[in-house]
C-alpha positions in Angstrom: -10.9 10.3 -22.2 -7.3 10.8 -23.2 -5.2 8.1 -21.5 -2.2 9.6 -22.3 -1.0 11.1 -19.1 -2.6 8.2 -17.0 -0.5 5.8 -18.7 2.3 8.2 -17.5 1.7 8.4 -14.9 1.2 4.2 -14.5 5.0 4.2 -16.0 6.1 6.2 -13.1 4.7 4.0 -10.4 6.0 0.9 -12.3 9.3 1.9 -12.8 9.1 3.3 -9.1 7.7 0.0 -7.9 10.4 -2.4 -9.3 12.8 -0.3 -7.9 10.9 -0.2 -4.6 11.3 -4.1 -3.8 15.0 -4.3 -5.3 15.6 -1.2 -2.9 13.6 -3.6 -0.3 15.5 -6.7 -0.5 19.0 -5.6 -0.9 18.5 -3.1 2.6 17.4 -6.6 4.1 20.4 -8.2 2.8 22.9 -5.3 3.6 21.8 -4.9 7.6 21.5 -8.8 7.4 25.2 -9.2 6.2 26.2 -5.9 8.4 24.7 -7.2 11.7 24.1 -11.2 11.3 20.5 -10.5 13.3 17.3 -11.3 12.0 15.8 -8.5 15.0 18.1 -6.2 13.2 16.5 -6.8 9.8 13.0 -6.6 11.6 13.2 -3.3 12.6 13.3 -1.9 8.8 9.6 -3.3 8.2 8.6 -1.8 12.1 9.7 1.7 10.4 7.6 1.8 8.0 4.7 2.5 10.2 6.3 4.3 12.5 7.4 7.0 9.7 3.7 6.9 8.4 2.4 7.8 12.5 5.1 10.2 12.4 4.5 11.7 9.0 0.7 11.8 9.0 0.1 14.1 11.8 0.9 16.9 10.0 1.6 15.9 6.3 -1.7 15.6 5.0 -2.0 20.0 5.6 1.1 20.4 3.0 -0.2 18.0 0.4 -3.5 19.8 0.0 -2.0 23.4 -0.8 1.2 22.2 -2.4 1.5 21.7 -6.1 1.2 17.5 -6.0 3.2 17.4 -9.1 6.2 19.5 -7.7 5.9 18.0 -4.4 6.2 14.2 -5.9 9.1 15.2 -8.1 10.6 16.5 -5.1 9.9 13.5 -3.1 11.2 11.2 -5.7 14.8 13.5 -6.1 15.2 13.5 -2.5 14.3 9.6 -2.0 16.4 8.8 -4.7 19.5 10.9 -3.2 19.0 9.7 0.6 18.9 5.8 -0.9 22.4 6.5 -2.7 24.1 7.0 0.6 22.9 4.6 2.2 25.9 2.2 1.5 28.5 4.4 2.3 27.0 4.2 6.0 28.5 2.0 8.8 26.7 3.0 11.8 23.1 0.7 11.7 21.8 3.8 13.8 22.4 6.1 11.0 20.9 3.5 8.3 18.1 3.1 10.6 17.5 7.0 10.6 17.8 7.4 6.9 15.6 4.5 6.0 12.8 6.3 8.7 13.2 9.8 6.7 12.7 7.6 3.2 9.6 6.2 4.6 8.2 8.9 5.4 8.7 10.3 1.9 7.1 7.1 0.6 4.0 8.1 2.5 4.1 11.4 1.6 4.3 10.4 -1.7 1.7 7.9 -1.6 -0.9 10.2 -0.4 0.3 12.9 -2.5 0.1 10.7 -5.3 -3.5 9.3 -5.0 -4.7 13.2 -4.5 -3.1 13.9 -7.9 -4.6 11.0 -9.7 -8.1 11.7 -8.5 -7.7 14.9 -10.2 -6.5 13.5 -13.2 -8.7 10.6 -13.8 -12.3 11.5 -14.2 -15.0 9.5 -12.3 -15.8 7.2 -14.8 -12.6 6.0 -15.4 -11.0 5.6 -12.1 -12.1 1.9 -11.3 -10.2 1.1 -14.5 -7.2 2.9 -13.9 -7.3 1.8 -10.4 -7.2 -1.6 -11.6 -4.0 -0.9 -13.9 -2.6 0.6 -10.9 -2.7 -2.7 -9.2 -2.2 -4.6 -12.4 1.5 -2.5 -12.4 1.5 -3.0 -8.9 1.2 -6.5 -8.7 3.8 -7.2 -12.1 6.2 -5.4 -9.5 5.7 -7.9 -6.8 7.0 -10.3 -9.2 9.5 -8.4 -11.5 11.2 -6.8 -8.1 12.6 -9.8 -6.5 13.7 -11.6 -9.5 15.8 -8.4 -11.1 16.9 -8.2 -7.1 18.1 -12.7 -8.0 19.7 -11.5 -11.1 21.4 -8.3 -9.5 22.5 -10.5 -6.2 23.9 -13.4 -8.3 26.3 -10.8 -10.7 27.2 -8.2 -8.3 25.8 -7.1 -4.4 23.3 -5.8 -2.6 24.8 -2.4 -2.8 24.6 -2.2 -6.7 21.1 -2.6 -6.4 20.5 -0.3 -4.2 22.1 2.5 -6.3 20.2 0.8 -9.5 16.6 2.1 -7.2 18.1 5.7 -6.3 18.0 5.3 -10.4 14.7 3.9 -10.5 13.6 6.9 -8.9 15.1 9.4 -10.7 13.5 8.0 -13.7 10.2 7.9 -12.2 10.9 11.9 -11.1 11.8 12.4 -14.8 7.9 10.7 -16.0 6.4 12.9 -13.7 7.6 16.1 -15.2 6.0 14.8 -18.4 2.4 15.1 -16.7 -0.2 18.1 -16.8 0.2 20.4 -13.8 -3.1 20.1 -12.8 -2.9 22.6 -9.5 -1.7 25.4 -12.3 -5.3 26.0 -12.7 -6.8 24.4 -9.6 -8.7 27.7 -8.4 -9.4 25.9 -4.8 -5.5 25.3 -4.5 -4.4 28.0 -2.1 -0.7 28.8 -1.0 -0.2 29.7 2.9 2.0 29.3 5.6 2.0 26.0 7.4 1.6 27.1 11.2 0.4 24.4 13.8 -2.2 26.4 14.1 -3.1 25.2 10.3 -2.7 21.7 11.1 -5.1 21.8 14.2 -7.7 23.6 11.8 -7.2 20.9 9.1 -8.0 18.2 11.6 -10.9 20.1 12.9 -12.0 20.5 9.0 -11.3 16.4 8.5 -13.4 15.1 11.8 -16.2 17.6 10.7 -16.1 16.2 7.3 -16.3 12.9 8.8 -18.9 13.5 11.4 -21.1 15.1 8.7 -20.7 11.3 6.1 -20.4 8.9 8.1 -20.6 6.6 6.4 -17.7 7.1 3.5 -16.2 7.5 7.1 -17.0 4.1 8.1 -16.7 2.4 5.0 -12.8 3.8 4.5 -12.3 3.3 8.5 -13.0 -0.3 7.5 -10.9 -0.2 4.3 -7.8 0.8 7.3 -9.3 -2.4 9.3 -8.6 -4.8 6.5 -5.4 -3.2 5.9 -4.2 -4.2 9.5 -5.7 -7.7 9.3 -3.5 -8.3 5.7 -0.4 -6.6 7.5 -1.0 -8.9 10.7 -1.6 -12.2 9.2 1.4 -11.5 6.2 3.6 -11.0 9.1 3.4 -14.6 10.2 3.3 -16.2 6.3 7.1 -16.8 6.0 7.5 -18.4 9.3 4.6 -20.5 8.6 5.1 -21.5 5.3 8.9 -22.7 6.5 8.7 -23.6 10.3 4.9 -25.5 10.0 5.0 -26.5 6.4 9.0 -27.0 6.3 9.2 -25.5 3.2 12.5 -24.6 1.8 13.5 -20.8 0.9 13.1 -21.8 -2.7 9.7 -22.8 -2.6 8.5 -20.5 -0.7 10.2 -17.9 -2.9 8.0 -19.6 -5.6 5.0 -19.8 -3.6 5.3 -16.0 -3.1 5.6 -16.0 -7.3 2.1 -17.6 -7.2 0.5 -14.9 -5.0 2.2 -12.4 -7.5 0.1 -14.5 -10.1 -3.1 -14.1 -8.6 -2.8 -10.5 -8.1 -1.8 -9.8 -11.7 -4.9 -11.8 -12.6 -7.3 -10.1 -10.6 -6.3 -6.9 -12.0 -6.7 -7.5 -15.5 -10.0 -9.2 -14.6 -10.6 -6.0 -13.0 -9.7 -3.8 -15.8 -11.4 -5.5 -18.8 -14.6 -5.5 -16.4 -14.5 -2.0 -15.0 -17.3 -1.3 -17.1 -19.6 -3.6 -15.4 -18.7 -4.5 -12.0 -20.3 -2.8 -9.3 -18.2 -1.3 -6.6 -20.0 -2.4 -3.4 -19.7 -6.1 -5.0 -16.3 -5.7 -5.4 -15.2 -4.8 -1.9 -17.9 -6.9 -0.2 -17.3 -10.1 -2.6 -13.1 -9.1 -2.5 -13.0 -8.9 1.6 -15.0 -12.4 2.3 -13.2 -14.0 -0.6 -9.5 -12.7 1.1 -9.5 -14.1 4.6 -11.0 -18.2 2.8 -7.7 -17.6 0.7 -5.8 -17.2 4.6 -7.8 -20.2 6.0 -7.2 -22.2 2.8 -3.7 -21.5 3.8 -3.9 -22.1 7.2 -5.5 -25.6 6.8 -2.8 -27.1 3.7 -0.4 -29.5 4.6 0.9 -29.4 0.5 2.2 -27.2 -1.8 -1.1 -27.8 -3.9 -3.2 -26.5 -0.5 -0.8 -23.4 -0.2 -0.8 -22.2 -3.9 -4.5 -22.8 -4.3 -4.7 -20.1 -0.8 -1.7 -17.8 -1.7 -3.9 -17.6 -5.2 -7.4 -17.3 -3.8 -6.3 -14.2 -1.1 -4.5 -12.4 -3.7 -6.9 -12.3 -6.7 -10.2 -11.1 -4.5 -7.2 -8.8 -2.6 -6.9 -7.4 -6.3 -10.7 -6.6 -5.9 -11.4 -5.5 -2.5 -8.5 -2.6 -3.0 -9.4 -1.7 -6.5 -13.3 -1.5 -4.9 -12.3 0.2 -1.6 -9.5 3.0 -3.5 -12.6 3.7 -6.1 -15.5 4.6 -3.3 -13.0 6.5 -1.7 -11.9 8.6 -4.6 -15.5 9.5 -5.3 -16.8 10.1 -2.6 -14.6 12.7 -0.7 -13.7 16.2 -1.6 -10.3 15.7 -3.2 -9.7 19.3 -1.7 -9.2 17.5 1.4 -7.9 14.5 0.6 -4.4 14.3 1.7 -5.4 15.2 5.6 -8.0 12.9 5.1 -6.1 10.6 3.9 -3.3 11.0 6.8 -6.0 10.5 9.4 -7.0 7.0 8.7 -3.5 6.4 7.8 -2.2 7.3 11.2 -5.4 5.2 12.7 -4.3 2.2 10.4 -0.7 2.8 11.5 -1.0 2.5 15.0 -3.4 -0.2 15.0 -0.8 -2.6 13.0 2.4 -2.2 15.2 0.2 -3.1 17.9 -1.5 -5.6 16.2 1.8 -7.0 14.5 3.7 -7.1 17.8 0.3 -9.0 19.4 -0.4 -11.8 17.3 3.4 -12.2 17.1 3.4 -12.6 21.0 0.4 -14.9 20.6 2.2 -17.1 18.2 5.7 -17.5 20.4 3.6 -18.5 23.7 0.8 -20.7 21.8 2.0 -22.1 18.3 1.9 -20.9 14.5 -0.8 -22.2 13.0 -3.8 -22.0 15.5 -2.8 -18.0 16.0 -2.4 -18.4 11.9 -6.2 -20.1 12.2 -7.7 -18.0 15.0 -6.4 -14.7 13.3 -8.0 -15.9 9.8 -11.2 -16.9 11.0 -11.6 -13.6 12.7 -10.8 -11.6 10.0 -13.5 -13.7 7.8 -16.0 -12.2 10.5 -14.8 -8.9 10.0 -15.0 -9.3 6.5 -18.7 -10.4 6.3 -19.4 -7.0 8.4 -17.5 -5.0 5.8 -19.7 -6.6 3.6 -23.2 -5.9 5.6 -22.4 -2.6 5.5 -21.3 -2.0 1.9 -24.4 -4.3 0.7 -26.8 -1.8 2.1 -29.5 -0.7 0.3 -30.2 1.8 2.0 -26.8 3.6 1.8 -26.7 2.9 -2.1 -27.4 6.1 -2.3 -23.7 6.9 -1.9 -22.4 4.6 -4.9 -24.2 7.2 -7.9 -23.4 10.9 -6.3 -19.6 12.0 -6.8 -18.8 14.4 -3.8 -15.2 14.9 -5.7 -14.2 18.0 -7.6 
């Protein structure tokens, strides 16, 4: 295989990653500084999956008849121009709005994105790339925040904000460098979007997933553990500081550590594509995430809390990397994207309700036993994800590539 254009295509989501958690920390720290209300500053992460419930209802009909490599330069132009006004705004209603349409281009752009590197990568190569992916991901989670430091401590918020709209550009710039692979994708056909369309597509999608139900099942789980990460993360700073009393700074560092073991597991991942099994990585990966949480949940040191920040993120590394693999092999890329918006709109839903429950739980009980509770029932869910993908039975599934 020629790794050319996949490598190019990793630049663009690194360079659109870094930018992604600058963009990330200086909108905190702008509506923060704008408003002096923590609620405030909470309601950009509640957008997020409200512009993906919003966005996936009818998104995932364009991205499977659009040209993915237009559409994502698109995406990335438009982002990119939205994020530069944001700082000449003074009305948080209007920030509010433009942060909800450029989260719901960064879902478009994430489905769009995974249809087009299905069709690039070929099935034997994809749990390696897949692994890179989180590789670049992960060096992101570390890289973004400390540029953000650097860019807060000689010069604002609102400087690195324009230094994303950048980031962006750049990425849009990589991405004209890449094949056009629906050029000569013969099942790529043109048509008028009519809400008629989107109601067929859906019909298409749940027939598709009556007929396998088990890739169903297994990627329906893949949303579950999704939630449970997104629910229990949403609790880890006002753990780590209100139960364990650490400071900002260590906590800052702590979060360093989890970038650590997320950067490990993906080059473990990577050299080992080869011979790692993918129902053993997303079976071994789920059980091994949730022990990192209770590791967590039980410290009372520093020690106790890096050794669970760096067990959940490395077998993270390994249940994603094993979930995004099965997924991309075992359904029809030519329905990807409004497969893909289905079980994100599920996933969606399920984790404002589940965010706003287990935050509910935690102001009438206390942080740690919800932080306990929640971990321990994740583990069970995990060692059901695990039944299931362990199957014999269904291995069946693992060796045929229902892709095209």
């Amino acid at each position: 295989m020629n790794w050319k254009a996949p490598l190019l295509l990793l630049v663009g989501i690194g360079i659109s990653n870094i930018g992604a958690w600058i963009y990330l920390l200086a909108l905190n720290l702008m509506v923060l500084t704008m408003t002096g209300s923590p609620l405030a500053v909470a309601v950009l992460y509640m957008l997020i999956p409200i512009a993906t419930l919003v966005t996936d209802v009818w998104a995932g009909s364009f991205i499977d008849r659009l040209n993915k490599r237009t559409l994502m330069i698109i995406l990335d132009v438009a982002r990119a121009c939205l994020i530069f006004c944001l700082p000449f705004l003074d009305s948080l209603l209007w920030i509010y709005l433009l942060v909800l349409i450029i989260n719901m281009g960064s879902t478009i752009f994430e489905s769009t994105s995974l249809v087009y590197m299905t069709k690039l990568v070929p099935k034997e190569n994809r749990q390696r790339f897949n692994a890179l992916r989180n590789f670049i991901q992960s060096s992101g989670f570390i890289l973004g925040p400390s540029i953000a430091g650097l860019l807060f401590v000689f010069s604002t918020p609102t400087m690195a904000i324009f230094i994303n709209a950048i980031a962006l550009i750049l990425s849009a710039f990589v991405i004209m460098l890449l094949p056009n692979l629906d050029r000569i994708d013969k099942d790529v056909v043109y048509t008028r979007i009519t809400f008629a369309i989107i109601k067929e597509d859906w019909k298409t999608v749940l027939s598709f997933g009556r007929k396998h139900t088990y890739v169903t099942w297994v990627y329906l789980l893949f949303g579950g553990f999704g939630v449970f990460l997104a629910m229990i993360d949403s609790l880890e700073a006002a753990f780590a500081t209100t139960v364990l009393l650490f400071s900002e700074s260590t906590y800052g560092f702590l979060v360093g550590i989890a970038g650590l073991g997320m950067v490990t597991g993906s080059l473990i991942n990577a050299w080992f594509a080869k011979v790692m099994k993918i129902n053993l990585l997303i079976g071994l990966g789920s059980i091994i995430t949730p022990i990192g949480y209770l590791l967590f949940a039980f410290s009372n040191s520093f020690l106790g809390a890096s050794i669970g920040f760096f067990t959940l993120t490395f077998a993270m590394t390994f249940a994603h990397v094993g979930f995004l693999t099965f997924y991309q092999n075992h359904v029809p890329v030519s329905i990807m994207g409004r497969f893909t918006s289905l079980v994100g709109m599920i996933e969606a839903g399920s984790t404002v309700v589940m965010i706003a429950l287990i935050g509910l739980f935690a102001e009438w009980i206390a942080i740690r036993p919800v932080y306990l509770v929640s971990s321990f029932i994740f583990l069970l869910f995990a060692l059901y994800i695990c039944s299931v993908v362990m199957n014999k039975e269904k291995e069946k599934f693992y060796k045929e590539d229902m892709s095209v």
